[in-house]
C-alpha positions in Angstrom: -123.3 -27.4 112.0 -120.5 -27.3 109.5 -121.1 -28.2 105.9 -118.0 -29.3 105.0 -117.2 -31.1 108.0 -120.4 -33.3 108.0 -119.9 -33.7 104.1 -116.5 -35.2 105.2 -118.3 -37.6 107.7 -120.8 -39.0 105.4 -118.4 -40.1 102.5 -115.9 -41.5 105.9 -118.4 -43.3 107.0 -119.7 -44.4 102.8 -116.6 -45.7 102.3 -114.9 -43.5 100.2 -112.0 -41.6 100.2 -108.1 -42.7 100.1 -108.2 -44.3 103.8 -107.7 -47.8 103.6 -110.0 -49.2 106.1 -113.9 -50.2 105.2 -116.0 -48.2 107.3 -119.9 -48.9 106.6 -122.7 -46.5 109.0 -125.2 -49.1 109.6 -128.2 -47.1 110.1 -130.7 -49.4 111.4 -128.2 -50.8 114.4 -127.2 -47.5 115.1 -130.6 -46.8 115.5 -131.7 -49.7 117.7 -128.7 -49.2 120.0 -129.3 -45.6 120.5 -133.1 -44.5 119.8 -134.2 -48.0 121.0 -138.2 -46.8 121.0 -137.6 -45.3 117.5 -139.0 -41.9 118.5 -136.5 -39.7 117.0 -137.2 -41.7 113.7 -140.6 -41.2 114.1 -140.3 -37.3 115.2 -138.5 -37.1 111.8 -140.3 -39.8 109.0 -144.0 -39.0 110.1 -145.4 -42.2 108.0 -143.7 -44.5 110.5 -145.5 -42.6 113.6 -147.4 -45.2 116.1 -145.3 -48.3 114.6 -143.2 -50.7 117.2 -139.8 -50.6 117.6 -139.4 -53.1 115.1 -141.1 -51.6 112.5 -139.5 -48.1 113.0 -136.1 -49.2 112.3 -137.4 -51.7 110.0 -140.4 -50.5 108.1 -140.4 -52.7 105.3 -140.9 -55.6 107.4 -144.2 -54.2 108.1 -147.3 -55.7 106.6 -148.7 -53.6 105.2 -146.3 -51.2 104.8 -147.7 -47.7 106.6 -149.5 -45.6 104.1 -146.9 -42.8 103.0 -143.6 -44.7 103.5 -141.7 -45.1 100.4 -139.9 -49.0 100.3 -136.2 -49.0 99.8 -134.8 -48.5 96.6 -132.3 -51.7 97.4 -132.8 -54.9 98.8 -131.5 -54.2 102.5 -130.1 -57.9 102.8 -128.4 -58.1 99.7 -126.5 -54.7 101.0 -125.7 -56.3 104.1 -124.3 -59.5 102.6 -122.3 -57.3 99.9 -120.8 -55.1 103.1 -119.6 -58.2 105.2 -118.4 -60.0 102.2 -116.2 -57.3 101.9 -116.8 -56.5 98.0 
């Protein structure tokens, strides 16, 4: 683990910086492609612990939404639409 280096990879991957290009980490595919099952999520965000894949990557989907898990302080769909509109 180096600080600085994964500092550096987070604002990349933000979107800031002087590079050009619009890079955006898109946590929920990232997650379906490559924890599929959601464990590691739920290994990590306890509240979300005996959900379906669904609902691990996208808990506020879930109704109710599991006891403990705070909702998104954004409205997930309005920040996709803004990233593929290219504002």
């Amino acid at each position: 683990y180096e600080p600085s280096a994964n500092f550096g990879n987070w604002l990349y991957f933000s979107g800031l910086g002087c590079d050009p290009k619009r890079r955006h980490f898109r946590s929920v595919s990232q997650g379906e492609r490559w924890d599929p099952e959601g464990s590691y999520i739920q290994r990590c965000v306890h509240p979300l612990v005996g959900l379906g894949p669904l609902h691990t990557h996208r808990p506020w989907l879930a109704n109710p939404v599991p006891p403990g898990y705070t909702l998104p302080c954004v409205d997930v769909q309005s920040q996709i639409k803004w990233v593929w509109r290219g504002e």
